[in-house]
C-alpha positions, 0 to 999 in steps of 0.5 A: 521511513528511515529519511523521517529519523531527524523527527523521532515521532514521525518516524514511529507513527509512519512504522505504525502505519505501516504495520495497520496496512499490513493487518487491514489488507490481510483482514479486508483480503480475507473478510472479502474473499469469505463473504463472496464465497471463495474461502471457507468461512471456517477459515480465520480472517486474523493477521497472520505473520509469516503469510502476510509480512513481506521482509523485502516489502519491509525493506522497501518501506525502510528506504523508499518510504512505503513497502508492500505485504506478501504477494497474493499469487492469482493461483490463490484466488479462483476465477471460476466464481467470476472475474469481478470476486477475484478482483474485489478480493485483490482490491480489498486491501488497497481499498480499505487503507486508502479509505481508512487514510481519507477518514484520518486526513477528514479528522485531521482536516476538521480538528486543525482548519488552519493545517498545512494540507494545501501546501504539502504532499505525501513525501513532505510527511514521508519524509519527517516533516517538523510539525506540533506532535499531534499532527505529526501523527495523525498525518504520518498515520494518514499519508502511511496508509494512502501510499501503503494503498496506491502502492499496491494498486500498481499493476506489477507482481508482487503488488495487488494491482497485478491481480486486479489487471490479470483478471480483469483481462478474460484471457491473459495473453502471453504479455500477462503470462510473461510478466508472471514468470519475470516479475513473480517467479523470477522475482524481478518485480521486487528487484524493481521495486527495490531499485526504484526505493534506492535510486535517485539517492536523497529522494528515491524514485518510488518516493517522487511516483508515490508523492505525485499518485498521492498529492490530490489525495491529501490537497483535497483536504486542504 
């Protein structure tokens, strides 16, 4: 997000955005893992700071251009219920940003036909583009959402796409089990994530993945 400074309101509606990915994928993981009896409906579906703000997934998002929200360990969602409701629990949060980015870029789509979204991708926007402040800002919201969701759907601790792929498996192997200890204990999978928003310098590796993960997302549109 810092690379979006030279455009001040892009900049603080791709922080926004950032900020509503957080407390729809807290929300979504809780209304989710409620309704399919896995937590207890007394139990708040609020955001809640210190458990779903992750500092290192704010770091990230300041210099790749989208971070992450604290990691939901496989531990905390039961698989005894079945497999297929801890992974709607895990795909909650990416589901209900990615979606909410499509219904933004539909809006921006009907009010500004004549638009841009043809020729651009995620990282044009992530990366301040100068465009009239309305679109400014409905696009920042729209691109921050979709790269907040489909960087979570990859498959690598302390992203959501790890819980998915972990039970989707019916009995994680030692190759799973590994990754869990390196890329979760360890710690290693937020070292990647870290490298890959640092290098190349100017347009990080996590920026040019987001951007091609991203582009058909917004080129629909177009």
């Amino acid at each position: 997000m810092l690379y979006a400074l030279g455009e001040p309101v892009a900049f603080v509606a791709l922080v926004v955005s950032f900020l509503l990915a957080i407390v729809l994928r807290a929300v979504a993981i809780r209304l989710t893992a409620r309704s399919l009896g896995l937590a207890e409906r007394r139990d708040s579906i609020a955001p809640r700071l210190r458990e779903d703000v992750d500092p290192f997934g704010g770091v990230a998002a300041a210099i790749g251009g989208m971070g992450w929200g604290k990691m939901l360990s496989v531990d905390e969602v039961p698989r005894y219920q079945g497999r297929g409701k801890a992974i709607a629990v895990f795909a909650a949060g990416p589901v209900v940003c990615i979606v909410v980015s499509q219904l933004l870029m539909l809006t921006y789509a009907l009010a500004y036909p004549e638009n841009v979204l043809s020729i651009i991708g995620p990282a044009d926007v992530l990366l301040g583009i100068g465009l009239p402040i309305a679109h400014q800002v409905l696009l920042s919201l729209a691109v921050g959402l979709l790269c907040f969701g489909i960087l979570a759907l990859i498959p690598i601790p302390p992203l959501d796409g790890f819980g998915i792929l972990y039970n989707a498996v019916r009995r994680p192997g030692q190759g799973l089990q590994w990754m869990r200890l390196w890329f979760e204990e360890k710690n290693i999978g937020i070292l990647v994530l870290l490298i890959l928003c640092i290098f190349p310098f100017g347009t990080p590796f996590l920026l040019q993945i987001l951007n091609v993960l991203g582009l058909v997302f917004v080129r629909v549109w177009g």
